[in-house]
C-alpha positions as CSV (number, residue, x, y, z in Angstrom):
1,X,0.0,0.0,0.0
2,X,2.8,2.4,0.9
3,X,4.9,1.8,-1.7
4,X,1.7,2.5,-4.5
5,X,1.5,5.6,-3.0
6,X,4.8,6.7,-3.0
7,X,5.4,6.3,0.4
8,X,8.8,4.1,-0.1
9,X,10.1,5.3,4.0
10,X,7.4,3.5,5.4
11,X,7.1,0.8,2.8
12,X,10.4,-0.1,3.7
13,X,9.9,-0.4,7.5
14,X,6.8,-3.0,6.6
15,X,8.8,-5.3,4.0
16,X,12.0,-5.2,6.5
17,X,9.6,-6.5,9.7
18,X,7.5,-8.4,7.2
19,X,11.1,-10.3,5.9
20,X,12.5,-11.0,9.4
21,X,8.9,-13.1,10.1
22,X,9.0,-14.4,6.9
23,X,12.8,-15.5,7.2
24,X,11.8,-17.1,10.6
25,X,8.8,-18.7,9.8
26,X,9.1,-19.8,6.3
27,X,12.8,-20.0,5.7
28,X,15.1,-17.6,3.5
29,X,14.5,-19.9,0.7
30,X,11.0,-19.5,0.3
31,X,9.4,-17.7,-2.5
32,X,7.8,-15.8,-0.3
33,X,10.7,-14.7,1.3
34,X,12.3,-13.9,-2.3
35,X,9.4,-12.0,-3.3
36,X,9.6,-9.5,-0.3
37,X,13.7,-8.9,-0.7
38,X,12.3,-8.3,-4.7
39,X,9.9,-5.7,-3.2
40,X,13.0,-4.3,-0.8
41,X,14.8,-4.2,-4.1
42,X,12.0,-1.6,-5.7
43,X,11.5,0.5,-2.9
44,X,15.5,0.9,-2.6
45,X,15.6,1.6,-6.1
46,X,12.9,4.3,-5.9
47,X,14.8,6.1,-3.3
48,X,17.6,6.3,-4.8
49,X,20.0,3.3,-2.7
50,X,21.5,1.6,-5.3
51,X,23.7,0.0,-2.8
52,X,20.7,-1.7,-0.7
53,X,19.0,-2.6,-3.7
54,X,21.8,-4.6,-5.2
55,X,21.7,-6.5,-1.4
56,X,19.0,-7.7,-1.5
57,X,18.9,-8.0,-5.2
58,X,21.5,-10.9,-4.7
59,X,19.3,-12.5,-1.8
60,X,15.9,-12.9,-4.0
61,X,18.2,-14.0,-7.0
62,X,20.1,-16.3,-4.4
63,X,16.5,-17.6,-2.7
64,X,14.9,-18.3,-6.6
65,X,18.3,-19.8,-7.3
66,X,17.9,-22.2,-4.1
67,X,14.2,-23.1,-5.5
68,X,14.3,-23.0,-9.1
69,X,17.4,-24.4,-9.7
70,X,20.7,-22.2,-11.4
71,X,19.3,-21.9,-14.8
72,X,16.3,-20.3,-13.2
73,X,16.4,-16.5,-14.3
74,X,12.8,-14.7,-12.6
75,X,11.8,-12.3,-15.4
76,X,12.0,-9.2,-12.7
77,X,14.9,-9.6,-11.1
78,X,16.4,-10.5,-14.5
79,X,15.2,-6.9,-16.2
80,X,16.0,-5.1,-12.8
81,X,19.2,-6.3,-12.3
82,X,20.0,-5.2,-16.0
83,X,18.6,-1.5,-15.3
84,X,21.4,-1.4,-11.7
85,X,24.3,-2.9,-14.1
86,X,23.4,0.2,-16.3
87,X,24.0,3.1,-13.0
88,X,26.6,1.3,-11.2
């Protein structure tokens, strides 16, 4: 909800206590769990930290890795990661 409204502060205080549950209670390989550092990844990229994004940029690619298998490339973290190689 935050993050839609451009709120990316307070969106980022939700996804970081939502991904310490989710690590705990699910496991960091959980697509779950992947799907929250992807939506860390957005809202670190709207504000402007290129730096955090990347983190946790590696820890969805790492979790989908760990479920999919190497090969596996998720669409949005494949076109993201293609738009931080571009600023870094």
């Amino acid at each position: 909800m935050y993050k839609t409204q451009g709120d990316y502060p307070r969106a980022l205080e939700h996804y970081n206590r939502a991904l310490v549950i989710k690590e705990v209670v699910l496991g960091k390989n959980h697509k779950t769990t992947a799907n929250t550092c992807y939506n860390l990844v957005l809202a670190y990229n709207n504000l402007g930290n290129m730096t955090e994004a990347v983190c946790f940029m590696e820890r969805a690619r790492t979790a989908y890795s760990s479920i999919y298998g190497e090969d596996h490339r998720d669409e949005g973290c494949r076109r993201h990661a293609g738009q931080m190689d571009d600023t870094e």
